[in-house]
N, C-alpha and C positions, 0 to 999 in steps of 0.2 A: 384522477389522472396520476399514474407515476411520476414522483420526482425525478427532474433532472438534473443534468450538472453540465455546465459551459466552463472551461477553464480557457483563460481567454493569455494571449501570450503575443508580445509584443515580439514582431521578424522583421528586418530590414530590406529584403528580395524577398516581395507576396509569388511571384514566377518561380522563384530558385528552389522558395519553401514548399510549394506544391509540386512540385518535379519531385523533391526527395521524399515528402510522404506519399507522392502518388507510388513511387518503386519500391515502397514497403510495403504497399497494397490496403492503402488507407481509399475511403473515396468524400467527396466535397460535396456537399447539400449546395446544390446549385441557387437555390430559395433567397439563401440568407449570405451568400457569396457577390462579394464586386471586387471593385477595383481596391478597396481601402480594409478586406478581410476578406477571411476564407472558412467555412463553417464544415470541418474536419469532423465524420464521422468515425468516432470510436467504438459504440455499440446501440443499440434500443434509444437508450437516454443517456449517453454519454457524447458530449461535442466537445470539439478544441475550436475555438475563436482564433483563426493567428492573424494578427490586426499586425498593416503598415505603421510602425515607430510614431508618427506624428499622430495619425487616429486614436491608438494606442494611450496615447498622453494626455488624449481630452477627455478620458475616464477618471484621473488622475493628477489630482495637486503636486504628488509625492515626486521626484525625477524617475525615473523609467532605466532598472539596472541591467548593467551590459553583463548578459549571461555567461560572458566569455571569460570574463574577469569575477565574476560575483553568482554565486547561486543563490536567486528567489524564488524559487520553489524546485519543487521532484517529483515530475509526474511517474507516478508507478501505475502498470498496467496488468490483468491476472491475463495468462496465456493459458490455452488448456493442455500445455505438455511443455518438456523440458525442449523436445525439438522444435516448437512453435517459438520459445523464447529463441533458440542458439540461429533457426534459421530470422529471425525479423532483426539481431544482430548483424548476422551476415548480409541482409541488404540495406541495411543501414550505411555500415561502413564501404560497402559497394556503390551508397548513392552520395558518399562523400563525407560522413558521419565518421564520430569517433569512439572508441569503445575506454572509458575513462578508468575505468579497472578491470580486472580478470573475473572470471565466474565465480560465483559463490554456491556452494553444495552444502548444506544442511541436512542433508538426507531425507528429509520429507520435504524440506522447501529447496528452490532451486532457482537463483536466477541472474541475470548478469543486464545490461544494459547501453546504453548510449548516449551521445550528446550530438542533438542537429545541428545542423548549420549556422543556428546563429547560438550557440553552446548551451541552451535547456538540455537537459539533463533528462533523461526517460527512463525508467527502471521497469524491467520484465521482470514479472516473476511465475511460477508453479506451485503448487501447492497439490501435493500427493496426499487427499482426504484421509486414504486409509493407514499414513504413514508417520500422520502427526501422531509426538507424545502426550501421553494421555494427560491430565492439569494434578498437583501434587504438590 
């Protein structure tokens, strides 16, 4: 069996959060989704968990940090083109999302990113195979 990976992410509106990844064109494993989470597919074997604040907390001794104010983590995601990143920006910030800094162009890498609604942090990026420099 392929490994997978659940990155699990505390949101305070489970309704507000799925409205704005549903307008990115994310979709939700109905399976492992209720009222107290939402099982956010990313790819094959990739899910986002985004777990109601108090659910959230009984994973966890540690306090539970306010993304708005403090970054615990950065999800970065590969897109398959520079326009896949700039458009999934553009509905981000359409679905009420912010865009925390300007693009970054590397010339073989490319990508620029977001913060949802409860301020996680999301990084896009590109990667042009044929356009990485070679290692030296």
């Amino acid at each position: 069996m392929p490994r997978q990976i659940y990155v699990n992410l505390p949101v305070r509106d489970l309704a507000a959060t799925k409205a704005f990844f549903t307008a990115l064109g994310f979709s939700f494993h109905p399976q492992f989704s209720n009222d107290q989470g939402a099982c956010m597919v990313i790819g094959e074997h990739s899910f986002v968990m985004l777990l109601v604040e108090p659910f959230f907390q009984t994973f966890t001794k540690k306090p539970v940090a306010d993304a708005t104010r403090s970054t615990e983590v950065l999800v970065c995601l590969s897109c398959a083109s520079r326009a896949e990143v700039d458009q999934l920006v553009a509905k981000a910030l359409a679905a009420g999302g912010t865009a925390p800094q300007p693009p970054l162009d590397h010339g073989f890498m490319y990508g620029h990113g977001f913060t949802d609604l409860d301020g996680h942090m999301w990084e896009l990026t590109y990667m042009d195979p044929s356009a990485v420099p070679p290692r030296g």
